[in-house]
C-alpha positions as CSV (number, residue, x, y, z in Angstrom):
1,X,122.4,136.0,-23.0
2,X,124.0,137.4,-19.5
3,X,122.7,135.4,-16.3
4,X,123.2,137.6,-13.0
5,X,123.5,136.0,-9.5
6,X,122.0,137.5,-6.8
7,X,119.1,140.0,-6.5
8,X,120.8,142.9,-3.8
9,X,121.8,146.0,-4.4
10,X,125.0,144.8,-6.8
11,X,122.8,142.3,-9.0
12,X,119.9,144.6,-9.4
13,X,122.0,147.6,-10.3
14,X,123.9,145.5,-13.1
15,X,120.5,144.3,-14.1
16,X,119.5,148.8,-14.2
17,X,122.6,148.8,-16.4
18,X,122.4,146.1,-18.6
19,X,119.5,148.3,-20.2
20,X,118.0,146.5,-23.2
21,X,120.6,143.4,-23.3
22,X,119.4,140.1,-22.4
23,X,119.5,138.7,-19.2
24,X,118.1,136.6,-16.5
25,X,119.0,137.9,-12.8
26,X,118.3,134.8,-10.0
27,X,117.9,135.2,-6.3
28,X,117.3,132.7,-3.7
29,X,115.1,134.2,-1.5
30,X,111.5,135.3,-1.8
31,X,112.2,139.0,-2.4
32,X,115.3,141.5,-3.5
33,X,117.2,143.1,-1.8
34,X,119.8,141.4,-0.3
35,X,121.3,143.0,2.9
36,X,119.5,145.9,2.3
37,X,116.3,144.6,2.3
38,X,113.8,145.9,5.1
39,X,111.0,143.7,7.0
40,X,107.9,144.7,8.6
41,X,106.7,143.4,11.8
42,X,103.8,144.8,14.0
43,X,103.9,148.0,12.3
44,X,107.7,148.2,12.4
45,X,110.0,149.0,9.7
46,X,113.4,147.4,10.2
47,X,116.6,147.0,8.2
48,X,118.3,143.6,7.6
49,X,121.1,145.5,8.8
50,X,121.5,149.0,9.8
51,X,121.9,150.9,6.4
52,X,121.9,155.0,5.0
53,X,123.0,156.5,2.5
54,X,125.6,158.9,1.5
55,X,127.8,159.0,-1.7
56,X,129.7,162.0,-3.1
57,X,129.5,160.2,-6.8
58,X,127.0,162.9,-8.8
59,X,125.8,159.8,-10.6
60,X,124.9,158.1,-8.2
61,X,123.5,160.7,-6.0
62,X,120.9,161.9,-9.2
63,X,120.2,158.2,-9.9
64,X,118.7,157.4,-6.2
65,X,117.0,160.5,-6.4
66,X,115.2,159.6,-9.3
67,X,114.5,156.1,-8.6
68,X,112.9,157.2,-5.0
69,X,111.8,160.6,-6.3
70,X,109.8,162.1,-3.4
71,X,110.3,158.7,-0.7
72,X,113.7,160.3,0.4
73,X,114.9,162.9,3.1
74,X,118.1,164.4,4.1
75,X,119.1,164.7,7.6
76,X,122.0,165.8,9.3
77,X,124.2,163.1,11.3
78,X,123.3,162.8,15.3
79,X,125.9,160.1,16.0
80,X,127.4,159.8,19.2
81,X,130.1,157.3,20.8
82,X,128.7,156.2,24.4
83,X,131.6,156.1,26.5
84,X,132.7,156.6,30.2
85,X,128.9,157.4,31.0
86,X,128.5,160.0,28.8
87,X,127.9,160.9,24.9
88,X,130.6,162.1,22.8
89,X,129.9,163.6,19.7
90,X,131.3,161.2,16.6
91,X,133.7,161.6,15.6
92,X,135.3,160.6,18.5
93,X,138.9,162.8,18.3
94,X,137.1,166.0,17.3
95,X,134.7,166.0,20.0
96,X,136.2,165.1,23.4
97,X,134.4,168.0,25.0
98,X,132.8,166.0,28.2
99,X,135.2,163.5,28.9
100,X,137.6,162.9,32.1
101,X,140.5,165.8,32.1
102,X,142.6,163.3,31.9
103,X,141.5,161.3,28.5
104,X,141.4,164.2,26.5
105,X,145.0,165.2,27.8
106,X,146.5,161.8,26.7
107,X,144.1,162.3,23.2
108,X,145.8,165.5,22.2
109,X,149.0,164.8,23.7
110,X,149.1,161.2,22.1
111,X,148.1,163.0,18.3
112,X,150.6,166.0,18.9
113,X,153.5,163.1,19.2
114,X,151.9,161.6,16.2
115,X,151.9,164.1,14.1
116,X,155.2,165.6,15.1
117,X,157.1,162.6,15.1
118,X,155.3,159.8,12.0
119,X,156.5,156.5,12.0
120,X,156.1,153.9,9.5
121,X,152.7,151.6,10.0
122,X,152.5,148.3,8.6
123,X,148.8,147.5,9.8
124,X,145.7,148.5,11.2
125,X,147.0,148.5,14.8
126,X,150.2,150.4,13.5
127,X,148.3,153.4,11.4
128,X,145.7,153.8,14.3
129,X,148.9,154.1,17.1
130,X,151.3,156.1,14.5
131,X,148.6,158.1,12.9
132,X,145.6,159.4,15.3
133,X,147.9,158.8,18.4
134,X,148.2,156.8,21.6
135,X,145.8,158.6,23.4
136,X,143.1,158.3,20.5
137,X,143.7,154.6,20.3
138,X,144.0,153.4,24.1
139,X,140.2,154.9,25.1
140,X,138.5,154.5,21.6
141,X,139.8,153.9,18.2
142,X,141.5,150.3,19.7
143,X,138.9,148.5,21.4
144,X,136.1,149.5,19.6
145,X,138.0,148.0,15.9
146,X,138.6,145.1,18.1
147,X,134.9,145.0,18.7
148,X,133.7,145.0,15.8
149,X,136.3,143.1,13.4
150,X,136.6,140.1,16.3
151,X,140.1,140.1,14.3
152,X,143.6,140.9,15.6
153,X,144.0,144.6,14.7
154,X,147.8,143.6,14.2
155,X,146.7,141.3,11.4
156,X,144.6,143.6,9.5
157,X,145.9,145.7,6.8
158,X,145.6,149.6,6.8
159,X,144.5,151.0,3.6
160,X,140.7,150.4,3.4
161,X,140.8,152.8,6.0
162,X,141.3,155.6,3.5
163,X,138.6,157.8,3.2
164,X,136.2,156.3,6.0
165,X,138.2,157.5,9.3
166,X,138.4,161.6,9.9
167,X,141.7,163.0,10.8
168,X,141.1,166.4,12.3
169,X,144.4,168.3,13.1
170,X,145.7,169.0,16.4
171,X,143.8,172.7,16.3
172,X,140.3,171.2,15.3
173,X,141.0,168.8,18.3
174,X,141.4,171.3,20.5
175,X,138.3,173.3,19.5
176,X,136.5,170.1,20.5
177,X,138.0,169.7,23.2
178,X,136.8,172.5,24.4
179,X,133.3,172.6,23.6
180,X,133.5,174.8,20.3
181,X,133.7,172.2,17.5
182,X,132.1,174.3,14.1
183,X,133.0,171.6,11.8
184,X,131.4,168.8,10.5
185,X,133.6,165.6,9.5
186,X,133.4,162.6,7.9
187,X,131.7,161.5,4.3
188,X,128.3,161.0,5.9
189,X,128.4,164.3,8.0
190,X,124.7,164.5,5.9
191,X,123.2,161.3,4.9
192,X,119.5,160.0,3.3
193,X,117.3,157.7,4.4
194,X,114.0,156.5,2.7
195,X,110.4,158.4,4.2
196,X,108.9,154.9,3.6
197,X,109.4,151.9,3.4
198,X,113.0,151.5,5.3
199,X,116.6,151.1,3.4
200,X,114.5,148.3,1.3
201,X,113.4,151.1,-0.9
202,X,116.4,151.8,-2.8
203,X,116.8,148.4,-3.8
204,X,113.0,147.6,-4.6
205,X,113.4,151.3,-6.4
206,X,115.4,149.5,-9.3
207,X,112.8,146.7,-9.5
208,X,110.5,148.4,-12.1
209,X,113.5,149.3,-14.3
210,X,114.7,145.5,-14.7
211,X,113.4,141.8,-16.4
212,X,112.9,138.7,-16.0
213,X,113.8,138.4,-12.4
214,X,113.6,134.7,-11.2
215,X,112.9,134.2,-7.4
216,X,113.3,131.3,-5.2
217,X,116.1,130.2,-7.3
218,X,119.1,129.1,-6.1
219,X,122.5,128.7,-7.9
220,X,123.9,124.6,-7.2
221,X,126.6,124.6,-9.8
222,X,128.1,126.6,-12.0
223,X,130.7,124.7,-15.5
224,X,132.7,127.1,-17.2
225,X,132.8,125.9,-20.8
226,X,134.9,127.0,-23.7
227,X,132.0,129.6,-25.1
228,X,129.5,129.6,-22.5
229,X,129.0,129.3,-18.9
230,X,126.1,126.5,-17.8
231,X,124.8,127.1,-14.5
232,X,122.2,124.3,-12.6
233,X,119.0,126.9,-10.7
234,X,117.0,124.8,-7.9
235,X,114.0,127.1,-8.7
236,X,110.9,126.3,-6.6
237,X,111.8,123.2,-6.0
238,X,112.8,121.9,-9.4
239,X,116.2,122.1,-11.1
240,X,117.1,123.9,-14.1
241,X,119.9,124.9,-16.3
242,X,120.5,127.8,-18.2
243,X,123.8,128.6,-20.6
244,X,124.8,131.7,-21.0
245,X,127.7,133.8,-22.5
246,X,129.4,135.3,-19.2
247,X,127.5,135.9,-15.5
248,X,127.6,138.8,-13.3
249,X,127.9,137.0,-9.7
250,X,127.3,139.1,-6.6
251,X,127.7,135.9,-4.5
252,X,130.2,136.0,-1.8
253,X,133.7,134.6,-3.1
254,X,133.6,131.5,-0.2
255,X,130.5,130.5,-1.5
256,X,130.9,131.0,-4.9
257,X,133.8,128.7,-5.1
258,X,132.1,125.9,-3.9
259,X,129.9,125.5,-6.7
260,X,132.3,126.1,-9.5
261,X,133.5,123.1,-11.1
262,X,137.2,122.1,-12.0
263,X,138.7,125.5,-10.0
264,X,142.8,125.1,-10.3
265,X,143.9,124.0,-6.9
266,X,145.5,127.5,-6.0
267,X,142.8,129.6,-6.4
268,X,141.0,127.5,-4.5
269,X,143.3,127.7,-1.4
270,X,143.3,131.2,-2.1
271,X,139.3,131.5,-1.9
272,X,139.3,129.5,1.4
273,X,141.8,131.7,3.1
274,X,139.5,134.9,3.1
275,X,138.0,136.4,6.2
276,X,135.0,138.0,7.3
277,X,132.6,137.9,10.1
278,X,129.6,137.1,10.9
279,X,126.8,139.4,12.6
280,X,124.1,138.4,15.2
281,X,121.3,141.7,14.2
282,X,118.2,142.3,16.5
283,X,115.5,144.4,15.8
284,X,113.4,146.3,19.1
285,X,110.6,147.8,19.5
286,X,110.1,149.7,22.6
287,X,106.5,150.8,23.3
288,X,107.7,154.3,24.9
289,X,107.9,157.7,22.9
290,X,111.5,159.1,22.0
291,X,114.1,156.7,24.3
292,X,116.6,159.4,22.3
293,X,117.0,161.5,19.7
294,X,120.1,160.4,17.9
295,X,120.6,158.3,14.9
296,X,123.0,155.9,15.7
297,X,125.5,155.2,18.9
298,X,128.5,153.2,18.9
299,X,129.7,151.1,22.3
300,X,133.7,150.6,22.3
301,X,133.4,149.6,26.2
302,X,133.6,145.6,26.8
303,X,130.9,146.4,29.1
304,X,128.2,146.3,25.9
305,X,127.8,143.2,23.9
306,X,126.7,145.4,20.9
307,X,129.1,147.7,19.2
308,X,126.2,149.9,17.6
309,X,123.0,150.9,17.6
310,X,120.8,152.5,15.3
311,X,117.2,154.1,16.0
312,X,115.0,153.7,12.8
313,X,112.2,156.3,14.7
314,X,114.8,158.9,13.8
315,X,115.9,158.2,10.2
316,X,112.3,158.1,9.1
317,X,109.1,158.7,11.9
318,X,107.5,156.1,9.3
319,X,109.4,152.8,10.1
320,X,107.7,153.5,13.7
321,X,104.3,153.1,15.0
322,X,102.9,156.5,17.1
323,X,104.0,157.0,20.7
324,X,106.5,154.1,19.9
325,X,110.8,153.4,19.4
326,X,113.0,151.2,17.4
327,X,116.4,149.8,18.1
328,X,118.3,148.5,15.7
329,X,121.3,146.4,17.5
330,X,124.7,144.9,15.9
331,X,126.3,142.0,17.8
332,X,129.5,140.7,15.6
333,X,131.1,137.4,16.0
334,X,134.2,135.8,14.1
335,X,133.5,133.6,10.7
336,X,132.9,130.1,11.4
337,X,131.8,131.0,14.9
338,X,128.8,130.4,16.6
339,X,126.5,132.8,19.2
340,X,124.3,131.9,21.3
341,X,121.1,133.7,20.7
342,X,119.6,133.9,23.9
343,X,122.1,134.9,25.8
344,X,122.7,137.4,23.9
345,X,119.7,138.6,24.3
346,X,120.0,139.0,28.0
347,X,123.0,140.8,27.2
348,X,121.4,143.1,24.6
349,X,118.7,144.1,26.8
350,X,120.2,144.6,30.5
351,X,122.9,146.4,28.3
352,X,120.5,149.1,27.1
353,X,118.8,149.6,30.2
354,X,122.7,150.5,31.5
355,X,122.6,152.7,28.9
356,X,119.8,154.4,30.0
357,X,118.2,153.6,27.0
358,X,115.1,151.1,28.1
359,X,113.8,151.1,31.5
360,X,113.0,147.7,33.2
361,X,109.6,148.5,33.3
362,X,109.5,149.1,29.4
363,X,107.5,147.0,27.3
364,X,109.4,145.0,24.1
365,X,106.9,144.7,21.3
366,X,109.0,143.3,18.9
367,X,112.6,141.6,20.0
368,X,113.4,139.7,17.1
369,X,117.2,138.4,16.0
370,X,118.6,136.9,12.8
371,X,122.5,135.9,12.1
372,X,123.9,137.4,9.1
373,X,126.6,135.2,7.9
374,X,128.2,137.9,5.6
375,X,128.9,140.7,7.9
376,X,131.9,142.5,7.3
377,X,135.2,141.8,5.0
378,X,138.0,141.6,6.9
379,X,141.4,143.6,5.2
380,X,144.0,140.5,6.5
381,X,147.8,141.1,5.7
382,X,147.3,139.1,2.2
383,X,144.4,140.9,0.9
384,X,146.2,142.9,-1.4
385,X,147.9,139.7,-3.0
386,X,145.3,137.1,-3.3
387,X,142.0,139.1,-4.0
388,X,143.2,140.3,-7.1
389,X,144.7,136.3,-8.2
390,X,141.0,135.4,-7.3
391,X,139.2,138.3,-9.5
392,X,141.3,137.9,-12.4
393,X,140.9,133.6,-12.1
394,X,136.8,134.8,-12.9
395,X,137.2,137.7,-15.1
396,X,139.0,135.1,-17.4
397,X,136.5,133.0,-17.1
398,X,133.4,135.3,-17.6
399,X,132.3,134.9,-14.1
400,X,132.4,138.8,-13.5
401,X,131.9,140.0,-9.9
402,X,130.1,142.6,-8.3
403,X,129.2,144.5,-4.9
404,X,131.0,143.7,-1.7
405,X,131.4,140.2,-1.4
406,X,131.9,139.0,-4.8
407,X,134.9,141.9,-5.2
408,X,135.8,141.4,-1.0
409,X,136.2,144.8,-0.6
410,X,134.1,146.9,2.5
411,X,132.1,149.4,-0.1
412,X,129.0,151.3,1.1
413,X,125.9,151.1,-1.1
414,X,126.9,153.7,-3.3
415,X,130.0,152.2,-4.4
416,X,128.0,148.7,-5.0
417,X,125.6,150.7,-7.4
418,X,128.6,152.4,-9.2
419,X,130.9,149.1,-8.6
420,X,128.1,147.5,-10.8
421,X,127.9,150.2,-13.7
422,X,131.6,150.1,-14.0
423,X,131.5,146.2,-14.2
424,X,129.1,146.2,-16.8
425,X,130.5,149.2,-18.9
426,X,134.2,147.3,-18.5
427,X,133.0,143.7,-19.5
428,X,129.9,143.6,-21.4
């Protein structure tokens, strides 16, 4: 018997394939879904967090498409960075058509010494500066990483960055520069998004395909014994135990250490010096037609307390009552940190009216906020050495981890489905 913690996207994908093995998958809230669960409130759809999806994995791609069959649509990216009172095309160093003379000169100029002259990095501040250039970094790519990691850039390491940031050459910026950008960049240049029912689809997609999901059950302990692994389940209330041969945890490392028993003294210093943030998420809706037509918008300017926001109205005209909009706002904070909700709020709203997104006269239907614990893993200096100490510590154990937080690394949901099928192909 196989127990898997945790019901999101990871746990219910290793449930999909598992296929006709026994298991038991637990989660400890009401529904699925994890972060990618959607809510509905006076006729809005929202996201937990903002969410699409794109992949370039075949498998993957056919798998979704089955799952959701005729519940998913295909649209073409609208994402814009908001900056010096006007919208810039994302990304931000192939589109700088619109901005002051002067920030596009330093942008190219700053890249061309880049690229003609490479010096060695040695973290995220480093390849951002030595890599897309001064220019590139000073109005955009700098403060709006420090915006959103609330991490010294100059501790962060570099290569998760492969793959996720576009790096158009000097040429392609200068065709944006100008105004004539023909190319499209970036993995999610096209992306899908669920006709009904929000991101929460995908995930509640697998539900018919798995068994005996448990939840409202809660994992307290977990003892690794010799053959068999006995975890203690607060399920409704009551407490259980179940032994099984090896786990699949998607539960984030922090938290999973604290409730396994007799952990060696170094792997748990290890666990304890990991690093995320935390996210503050509100969900608005505005009752006014069309306050834009993009999909997303993201704020490097100090001026904004949010460093993106996403408009469900335009990923699916379903999530959104008639005549109505939806905001979907992202306010990150550093781990072990607190916010203050309401002034937040404050913040949140006079900060859309400034961007002439709400009016003062407009009338919020639905403002409601929730603080997401698990935001973002953070790439510090030592990821490379002790993630891997950590991972191998469980594998040995039979404690095998999937998804983002259980195998701390930033991975889109595509990558937590595969990450999953790959787990379960390599260990059971």
């Amino acid at each position: 018997m196989i127990g898997i913690l945790g019901a999101g996207l990871a746990g219910l994908s290793t449930a999909y394939h598992l296929k006709n093995r026994d298991y038991i998958i637990f989660e400890k809230d009401s529904h699925p879904g994890g972060l990618c669960k959607s809510f509905l409130i006076k006729g809005y759809t929202f996201d937990y967090a903002p969410h699409i999806f794109f992949t370039r994995n075949e498998y993957v791609k056919s798998l979704v498409n089955n799952l959701l069959g005729d519940n998913i649509a295909t649209k073409i990216r609208k994402a814009f960075i908001y900056i010096y009172g006007t919208h810039v095309e994302y990304p931000f160093e192939a589109n700088l058509a619109g901005l002051p003379q002067n920030v596009i000169d330093e942008c190219i100029s700053g890249a061309m010494r880049a690229k003609e002259n490479p010096r060695e990095y040695h973290n995220f501040y480093e390849w951002i500066v030595n890599v897309l250039g001064e220019g590139v970094g000073k109005h955009y790519m700098i403060p709006y990483n420090q915006k959103i990691w609330k991490y010294d850039l100059k501790k962060m390491d570099y290569h998760w960055i492969a793959g996720r940031v576009p790096s158009p050459n000097i040429e392609e910026m200068k065709k944006g520069a100008s105004g004539i950008q023909d190319k499209a960049f970036g993995p999610n240049a096209t992306f899908s998004y669920p006709i009904k029912g929000g991101i929460g689809a995908i995930p509640n997609s697998f539900v018919p395909h798995i068994k005996n999901l448990k939840c409202n059950a809660e994992v307290i302990n977990i003892r690794v014994r010799k053959n068999e692994i006995i975890i203690s389940i607060r399920e409704n209330e009551k407490k259980k135990e179940y032994k099984f041969e090896k786990i699949f945890s998607s539960i984030p490392l922090p938290e999973l250490f604290k409730i396994i028993e007799d952990v060696p003294n170094d792997i748990l210093k290890l666990s304890r010096k990991l690093v995320h943030n935390s996210l503050l998420f509100a969900a608005i809706g505005v009752d006014r037609l069309n306050i834009t037509d993009k999909h997303w918008l993201y704020f490097p300017e100090k001026d904004y307390i949010f460093h993106r926001l996403s408009f469900p109205m335009n990923l699916s005209e379903k999530t959104t009552p008639p005549k109505k909009s939806s905001i979907m706002i992202e306010v990150t904070f550093p781990m072990n940190d607190t916010i203050n909700i309401e002034k937040s709020k404050e913040l949140i709203h006079s900060g859309l009216i400034n961007a002439n997104l709400i009016k003062e006269k407009d009338t919020l239907e639905v403002f409601y906020t929730e603080i997401v614990k698990y935001a973002y893993v953070i790439y510090d200096l030592d990821h490379k050495k002790n993630v891997p100490k950590i991972l191998e510590y469980l594998t040995a154990n039979n404690i095998i981890p999937v998804g983002r937080f259980a195998q701390w690394e930033y991975i889109n949901m595509d990558k937590t489905i595969l990450n999953a099928k790959n787990q379960v192909e390599k260990f059971s």
